[in-house]
C-alpha positions in Angstrom: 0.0 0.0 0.0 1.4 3.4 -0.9 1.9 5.9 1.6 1.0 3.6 4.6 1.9 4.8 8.2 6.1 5.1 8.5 5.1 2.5 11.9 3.7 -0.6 9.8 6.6 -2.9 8.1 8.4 -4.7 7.3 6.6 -8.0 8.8 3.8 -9.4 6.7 1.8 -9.7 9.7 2.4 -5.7 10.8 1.7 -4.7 7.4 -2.0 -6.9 7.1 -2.5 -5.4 10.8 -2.0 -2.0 9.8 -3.8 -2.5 6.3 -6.9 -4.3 7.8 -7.3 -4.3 11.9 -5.3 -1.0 13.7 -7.8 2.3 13.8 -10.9 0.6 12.5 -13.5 1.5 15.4 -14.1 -1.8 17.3 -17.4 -1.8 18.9 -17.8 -5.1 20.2 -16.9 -5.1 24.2 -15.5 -8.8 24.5 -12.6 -7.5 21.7 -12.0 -4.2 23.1 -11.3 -5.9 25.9 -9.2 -8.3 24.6 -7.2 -5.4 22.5 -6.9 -3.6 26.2 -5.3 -7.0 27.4 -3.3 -7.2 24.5 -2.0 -3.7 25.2 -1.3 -4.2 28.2 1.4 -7.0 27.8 3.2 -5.6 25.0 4.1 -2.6 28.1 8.0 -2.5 27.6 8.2 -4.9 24.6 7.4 -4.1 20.5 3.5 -4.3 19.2 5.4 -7.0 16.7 6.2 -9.4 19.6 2.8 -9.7 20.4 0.9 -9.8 17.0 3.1 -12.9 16.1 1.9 -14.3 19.8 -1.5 -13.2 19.4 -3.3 -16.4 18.0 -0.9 -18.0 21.4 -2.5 -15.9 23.3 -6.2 -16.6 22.3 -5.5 -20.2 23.0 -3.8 -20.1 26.2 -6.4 -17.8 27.4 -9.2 -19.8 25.9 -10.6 -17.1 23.4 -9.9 -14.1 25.9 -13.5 -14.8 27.7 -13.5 -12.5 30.5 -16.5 -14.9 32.3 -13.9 -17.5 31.8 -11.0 -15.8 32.6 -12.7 -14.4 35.7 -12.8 -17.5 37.7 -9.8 -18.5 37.6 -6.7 -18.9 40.2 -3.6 -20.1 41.0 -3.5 -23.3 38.9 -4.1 -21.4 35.9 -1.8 -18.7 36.7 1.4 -21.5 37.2 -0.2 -23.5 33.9 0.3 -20.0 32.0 3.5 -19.6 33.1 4.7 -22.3 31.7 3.2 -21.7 28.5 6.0 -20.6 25.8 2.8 -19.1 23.6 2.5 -16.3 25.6 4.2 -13.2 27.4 5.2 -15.2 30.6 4.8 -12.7 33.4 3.1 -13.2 36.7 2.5 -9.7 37.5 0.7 -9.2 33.7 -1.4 -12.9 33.8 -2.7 -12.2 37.6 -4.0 -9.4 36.5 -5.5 -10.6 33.4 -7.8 -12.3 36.1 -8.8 -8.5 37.6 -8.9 -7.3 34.8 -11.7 -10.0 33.6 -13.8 -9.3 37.0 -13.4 -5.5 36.4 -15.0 -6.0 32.9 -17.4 -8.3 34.2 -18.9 -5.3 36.6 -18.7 -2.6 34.1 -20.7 -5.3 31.2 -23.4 -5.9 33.6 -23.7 -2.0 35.0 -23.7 -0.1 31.5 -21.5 -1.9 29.1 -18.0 -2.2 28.4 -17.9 -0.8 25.2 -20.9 1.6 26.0 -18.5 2.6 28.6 -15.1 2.8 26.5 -16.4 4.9 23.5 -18.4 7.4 26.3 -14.4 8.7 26.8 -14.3 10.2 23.0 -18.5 10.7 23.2 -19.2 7.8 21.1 -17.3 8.9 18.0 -13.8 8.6 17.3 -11.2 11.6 17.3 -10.2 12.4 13.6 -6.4 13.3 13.9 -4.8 15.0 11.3 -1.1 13.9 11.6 1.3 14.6 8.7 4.2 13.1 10.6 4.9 10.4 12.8 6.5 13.0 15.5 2.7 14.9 16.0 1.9 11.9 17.1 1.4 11.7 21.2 2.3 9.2 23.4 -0.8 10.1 25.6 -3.8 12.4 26.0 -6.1 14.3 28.3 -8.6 11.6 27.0 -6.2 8.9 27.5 -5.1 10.0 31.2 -8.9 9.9 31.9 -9.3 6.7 30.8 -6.6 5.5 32.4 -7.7 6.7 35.6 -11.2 5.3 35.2 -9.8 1.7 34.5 -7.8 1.9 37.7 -10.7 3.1 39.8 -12.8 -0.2 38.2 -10.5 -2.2 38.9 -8.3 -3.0 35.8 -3.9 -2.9 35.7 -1.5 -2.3 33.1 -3.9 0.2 31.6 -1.3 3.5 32.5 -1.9 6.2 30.1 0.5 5.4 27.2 -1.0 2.2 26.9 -4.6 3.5 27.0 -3.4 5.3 24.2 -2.3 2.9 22.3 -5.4 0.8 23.0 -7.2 3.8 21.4 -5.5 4.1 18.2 -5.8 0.4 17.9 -9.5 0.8 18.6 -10.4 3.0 16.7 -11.4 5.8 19.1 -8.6 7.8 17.5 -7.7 8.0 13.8 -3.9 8.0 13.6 -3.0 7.1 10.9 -0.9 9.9 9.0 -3.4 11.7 6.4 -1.1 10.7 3.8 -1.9 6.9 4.2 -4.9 5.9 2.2 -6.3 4.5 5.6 -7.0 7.6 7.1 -9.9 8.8 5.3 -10.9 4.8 5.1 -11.1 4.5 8.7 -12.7 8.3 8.6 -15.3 6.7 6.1 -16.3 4.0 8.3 -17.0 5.6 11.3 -19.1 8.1 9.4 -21.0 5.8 8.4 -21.4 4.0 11.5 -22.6 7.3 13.0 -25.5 7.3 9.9 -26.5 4.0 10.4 
């Protein structure tokens, strides 16, 4: 694709994530959440270490179902850890199970994704970067969000990662108006917004 995002490359599977997944508005609460999760254990490594773990991931963690997820304990904490699939961090897999119980309340009181997209008012931001430098490394929107997922509950959500999460959403278009993606993603969350 010419003129795609300076980030995306030179991985096959970084380029089809950029080209099909990364800033298309995900509205669907069980794969935010799993995006947020996601986010959450690339903290300190590259997005690339994860997206060629991710399919790992949804099998060790049996399809990321936070009802599942939820009720689990120590045995499934030592299993994961000895699963070479995954990111094997204690810290990031116990709270995977918070995390799952955190989304759990906010599902049953309003919503999760109800409750993500209420941060940008339901629509996503349309940035208008020319260069990958404009782009931030946080917001106000993402220190907000941050905060909220710490008050419910959640870990690893700090406001760089909640950031990211968002691009990778969709509640931010990011990618640089020269990529033909921009005004894609800009298309379909128009016409989301029509109906």
């Amino acid at each position: 694709m010419e003129g795609r995002c300076g980030w995306a490359g030179p991985d096959q599977i970084y380029l089809d994530y950029h080209d099909e997944e990364w800033g298309v508005p995900e509205r669907d609460g069980r794969a935010l959440w799993e995006l947020l999760c996601l986010e959450g254990f690339q903290a300190g490594l590259s997005w690339i270490t994860i997206l060629k773990r991710r399919d790992g991931f949804r099998e060790a963690f049996q399809g990321f179902g936070p009802d599942v997820i939820a009720g689990w304990g120590e045995d499934e904490v030592a299993r994961l850890m000895q699963d070479a699939r995954i990111i094997r961090h204690r810290g990031k897999v116990v709270a995977m199970i918070g995390n799952a119980q955190a989304f759990q309340r906010i599902e049953a009181r309003e919503g999760f994704a109800a409750w993500v997209w209420d941060h940008v008012g339901g629509e996503p931001v349309q940035n208008r970067f020319g260069d990958l430098g404009q782009v931030p490394a946080q917001t106000e929107i993402s220190v907000q969000l941050s905060k909220n997922l710490k008050k419910e509950g959640f870990k690893f959500c700090g406001p760089t990662i909640t950031y990211a999460f968002m691009q990778a959403a969709g509640l931010v278009n990011d990618h640089m108006t020269s990529c033909p993606r921009h005004d894609a993603v800009a298309r379909m969350a128009e016409e989301a917004r029509r109906g």
